[in-house]
C-alpha positions, 0 to 999 in steps of 0.5 A: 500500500506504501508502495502505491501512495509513493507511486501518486506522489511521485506523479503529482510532483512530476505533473506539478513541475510540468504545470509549473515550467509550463506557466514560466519557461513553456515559450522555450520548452514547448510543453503546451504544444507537445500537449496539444499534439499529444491531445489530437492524437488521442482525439484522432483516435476517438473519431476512429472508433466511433466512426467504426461503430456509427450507425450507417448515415441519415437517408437522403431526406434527412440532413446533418446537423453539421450539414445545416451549420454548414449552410448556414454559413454559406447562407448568412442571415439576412441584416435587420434592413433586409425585407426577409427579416421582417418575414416580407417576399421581395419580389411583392407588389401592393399588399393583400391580406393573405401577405400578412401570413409571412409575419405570422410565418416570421413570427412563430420561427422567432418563437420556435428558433431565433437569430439570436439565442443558439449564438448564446448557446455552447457550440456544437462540435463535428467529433467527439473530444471525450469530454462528458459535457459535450456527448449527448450521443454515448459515444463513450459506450461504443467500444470498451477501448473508448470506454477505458480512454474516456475514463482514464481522461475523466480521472487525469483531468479531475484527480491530477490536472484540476487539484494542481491547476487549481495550485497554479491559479492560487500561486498566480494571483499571488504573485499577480498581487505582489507584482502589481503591488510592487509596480504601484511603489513607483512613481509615474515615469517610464521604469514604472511602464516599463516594469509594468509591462513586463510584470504583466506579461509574466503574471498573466502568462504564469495564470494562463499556465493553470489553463493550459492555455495555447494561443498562436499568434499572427501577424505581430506587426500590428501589435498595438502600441497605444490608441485603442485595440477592439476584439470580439468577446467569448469569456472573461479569459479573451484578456487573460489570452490577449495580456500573454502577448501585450501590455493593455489597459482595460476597459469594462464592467466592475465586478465582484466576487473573484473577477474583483480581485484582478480588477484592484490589482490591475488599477495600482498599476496603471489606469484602467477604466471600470465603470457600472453600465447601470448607471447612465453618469458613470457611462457618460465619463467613459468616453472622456476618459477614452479619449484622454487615454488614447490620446496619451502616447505613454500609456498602454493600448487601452482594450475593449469589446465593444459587443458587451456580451459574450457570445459562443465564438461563431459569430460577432455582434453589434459593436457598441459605438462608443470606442469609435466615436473617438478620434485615434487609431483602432487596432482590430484583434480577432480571437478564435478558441478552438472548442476541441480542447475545450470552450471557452464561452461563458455561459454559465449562470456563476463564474465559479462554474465556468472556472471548474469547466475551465480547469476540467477541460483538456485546454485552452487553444485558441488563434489571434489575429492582428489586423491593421490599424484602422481610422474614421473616414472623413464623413463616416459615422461611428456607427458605419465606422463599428460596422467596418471593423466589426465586418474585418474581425469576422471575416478574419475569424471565420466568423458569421456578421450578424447586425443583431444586439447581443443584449437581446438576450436579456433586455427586451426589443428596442422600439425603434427596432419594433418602428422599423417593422412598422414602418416597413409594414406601412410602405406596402401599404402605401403602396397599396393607396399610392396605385390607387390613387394613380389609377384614379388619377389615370381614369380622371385624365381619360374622361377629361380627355375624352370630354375634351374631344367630345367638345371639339367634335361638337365645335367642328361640326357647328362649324361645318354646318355654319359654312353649309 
């Protein structure tokens, strides 16, 4: 029995030291990838065998649900412009009754299945990663191999990887505290950005370590130096991911609980800007403090996600304009996780959960993209200017461009939304009275006309009858 406890010990430690180079020294080790290869192999497998055990595929009159996803993506969703939206042909002419039937057709799709939610919702993936949480098939039971990978993979990930990530996360916000406070001793000047900088690099790198986190990073020309760098937004850790690479300051919702503790640190050091969307002052001061930072080329890169939601990291949302309503440069950032290893989409009701799925998952991998700096044209408004941008990180991503809020996910329907279909609704029927009253006019032109020539056949024949 002795014999067995020295064995997990011995385990634990060599494991613990892995997680620990990996957190310092991965860059020049290359554990993470050799992880990541390791994993895909053990995926490559899994596919094999439930591929051999899969029943013979859906007839022809029955489609895949990777089929859909797929066309979906070759068919992108109509912009809330697009007469289709509004459940309207466009090929119709005049209204009738009988076209108030594509509302109510529009209608109850909404009801059934809307544009808005399933991009709220985890997605779905084309193979198995032997993860519980993502099999609603059994693949698990499909073969006693798969079986004894899927438990073996259940007991690494929850009796090794999470008791020792979960040491490396505590061990990382200490020293993420201490650095930060340290960094706050000194004055204002260019050692304290420059300690700044490199302390935070380190620590958030050192974090990332409790995750397994693996971003590859592309196109490092374009890393922002200053102004304001905007990126799509899935989970709280896209900064977590964007921070491994680059010094920024911050911009978002204050909150509480364990977020908070990262927030306080982050503020000795630099300045970082949190405010309470609920209250209409404190969002009012954000954009004057936007401005005053971006225009201060000795301060950091400040980063947004002009979404304000997070979404699950298929698609890109409505940017808020309030970060292109000022007159700097925007550094455009994509992120795209790879949900094989794990998603990182928080959906979860408490953060507590979402960090447990975060350090019961194989890994945090994930793509960033840098696109070039971007500036307002003259004339465009903010608006169309978050539209630009928002169209460059999408199709950077590979990801769908949908005009839609993502606060429709929680808040009710604007009116101005509810006015546009009004409005739309009431051209056709103004079209309607407008046909009308041409042909009216039409007729009444005709009849004039025709008493017109009536009269002139009469004067002609008084006065041939005069020369008679």
């Amino acid at each position: 029995m002795e014999l067995v406890w020295n064995a997990v010990w011995w385990v634990y430690a060599l494991v613990f030291i892995a997680l620990i180079l990996s957190a310092t020294v991965h860059h020049h080790l290359g554990l993470r990838r050799r992880y990541i290869n390791l994993l895909l192999k053990l995926f490559e497998f899994g596919q094999k065998r439930v591929e051999r055990k899969r029943p013979p595929r859906q007839s022809d009159g029955e489609t895949d649900e990777t089929d859909s996803v797929a066309e979906e993506t070759e068919n992108p969703l109509p912009s809330l412009d697009h007469p289709k939206a509004l459940g309207i042909q466009e090929d119709i002419k005049g209204f009738h009754l009988d076209h108030v039937l594509g509302y109510i057709t529009a209608g109850m799709a909404a009801i059934c299945e809307d544009n808005v939610t399933k991009y709220f919702e985890p997605e779905e993936l084309p193979t198995w990663n032997l993860l519980s949480r993502t099999n609603d098939r059994g693949y698990e039971f499909m073969s006693f191999r798969l079986t004894v990978c899927w438990l073996v993979g259940f007991l690494v990930r929850y009796l090794i990887l999470l008791p020792l990530r979960l040491v490396i996360l505590v061990l990382g916000i200490l020293l993420f505290w201490a650095c930060m406070i340290l960094v706050g001793v000194f004055p204002a000047g260019p050692f304290k950005r420059w300690l700044n900088k490199k302390l935070f690099v380190f620590c958030f790198d050192f974090v990332a370590g409790s995750l397994s986190l693996v971003a590859t990073f592309h196109n490092t020309e374009n890393v922002p130096q200053n102004g304001i760098a905007v990126a799509n937004h899935t989970s709280p850790i896209d900064s977590l991911v964007l921070a491994t690479h680059n010094c920024y300051d911050m911009v978002g919702q204050t909150h509480g609980g364990f977020l908070s503790i990262f927030m306080k640190a982050l503020s000795r050091a630099s300045m970082h800007i949190w405010f309470e969307r609920s209250d209409a002052k404190d969002r009012s001061k954000v954009i004057e403090k936007l401005r005053n930072h971006a225009h201060d080329s000795n301060l950091p890169p400040i980063l947004i996600y002009p979404e304000g939601v997070c979404v699950n990291n298929t698609s890109v949302m409505q940017f808020k304009k309030g970060a292109f309503e000022v007159d700097t440069v925007i550094y455009p950032i994509a992120i795209r996780f790879d949900a094989r290893f794990g998603d990182a989409f928080w959906w979860q009701d408490k953060f507590l959960h979402y960090v447990l799925c975060m350090m019961t998952s194989w890994a945090i991998v994930c793509n960033v993209w840098y696109l070039p700096p971007m500036r307002r044209r003259s004339g465009e408004s903010a608006i169309a200017f978050a539209n630009r941008v928002k169209a460059k990180i999408a199709h950077q991503g590979g990801m769908i461009d949908l005009a839609w809020d993502g606060f429709l996910k929680a808040h009710p329907v604007k009116d101005e939304w509810k006015k546009r279909q009004q409005e739309e609704f009431a051209k056709h029927l103004q079209v309607e009275e407008e046909e009308d009253a041409l042909r009216q006019q039409q007729q009444q032109q005709q009849q004039q006309e025709q008493q017109l020539q009536e009269h002139e056949q009469n004067v002609c024949d008084i006065l041939k009858k005069k020369e008679e």
